[in-house]
C-alpha positions in Angstrom: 1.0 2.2 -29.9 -2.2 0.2 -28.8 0.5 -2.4 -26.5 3.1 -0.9 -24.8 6.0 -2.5 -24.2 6.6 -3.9 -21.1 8.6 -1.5 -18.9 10.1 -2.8 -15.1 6.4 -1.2 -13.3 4.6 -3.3 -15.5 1.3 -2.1 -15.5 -1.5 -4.0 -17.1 -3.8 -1.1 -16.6 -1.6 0.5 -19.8 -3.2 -2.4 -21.9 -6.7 -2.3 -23.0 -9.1 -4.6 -21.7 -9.3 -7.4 -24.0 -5.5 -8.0 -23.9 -5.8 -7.4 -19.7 -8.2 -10.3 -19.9 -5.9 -12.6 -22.1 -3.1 -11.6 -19.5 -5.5 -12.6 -17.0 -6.6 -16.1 -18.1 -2.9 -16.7 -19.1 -2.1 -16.5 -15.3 -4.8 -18.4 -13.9 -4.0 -21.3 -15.7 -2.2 -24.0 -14.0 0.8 -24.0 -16.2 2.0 -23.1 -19.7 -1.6 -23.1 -22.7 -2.3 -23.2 -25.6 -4.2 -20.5 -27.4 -7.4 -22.6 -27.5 -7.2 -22.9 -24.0 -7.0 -19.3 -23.7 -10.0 -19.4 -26.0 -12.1 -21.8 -24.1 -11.4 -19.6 -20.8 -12.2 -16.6 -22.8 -15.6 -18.1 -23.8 -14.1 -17.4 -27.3 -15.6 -20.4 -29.6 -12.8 -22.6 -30.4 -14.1 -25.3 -33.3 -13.5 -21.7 -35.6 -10.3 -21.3 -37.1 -11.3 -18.0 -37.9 -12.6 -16.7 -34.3 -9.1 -18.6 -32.4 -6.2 -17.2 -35.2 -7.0 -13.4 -33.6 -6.5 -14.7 -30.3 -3.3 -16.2 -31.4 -2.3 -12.9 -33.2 -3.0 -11.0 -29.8 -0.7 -13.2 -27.3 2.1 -13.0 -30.2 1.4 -9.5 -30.1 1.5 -9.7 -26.1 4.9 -11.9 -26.6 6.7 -9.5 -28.7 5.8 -6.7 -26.6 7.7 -8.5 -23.4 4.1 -9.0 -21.4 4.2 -13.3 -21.7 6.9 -15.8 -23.2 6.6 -18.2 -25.8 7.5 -21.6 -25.2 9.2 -24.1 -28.2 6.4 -26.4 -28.3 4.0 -23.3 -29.1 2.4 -23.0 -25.4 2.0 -19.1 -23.8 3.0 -18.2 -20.3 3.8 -15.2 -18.0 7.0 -13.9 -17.8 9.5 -14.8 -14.4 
């Protein structure tokens, strides 16, 4: 499995590095984003539907896999 689940050690070294930098930007954000603002502090160009939908398929993936939460409104955010 290319993401682990999360265990209780949770170590990001286990993921590989593009999803440790999404975990990354996710946590130095002032609150709860939005995938674009993941993009835009990825560097990742945004105005493309097609370049931002992976980045949205990779925090669900990071979501299901028990490494950030999912807010109602749509917004990502580290786990407590």
């Amino acid at each position: 499995m290319l993401i682990p689940h999360r265990t209780s050690d949770g170590e990001e070294s286990l993921l590989p590095p593009d999803y440790q930098r999404i975990l990354a930007s996710v946590r130095q954000a002032a609150g709860p984003v939005m995938a674009r603002q993941v993009g835009e502090l990825l560097g990742v160009d945004v105005s493309v539907r097609a370049k931002l939908e992976p980045l949205r398929g990779k925090l669900v993936r990071l979501v299901d896999r028990g490494w950030l939460r999912k807010l109602p409104d749509g917004r990502f955010t580290t786990r407590l």
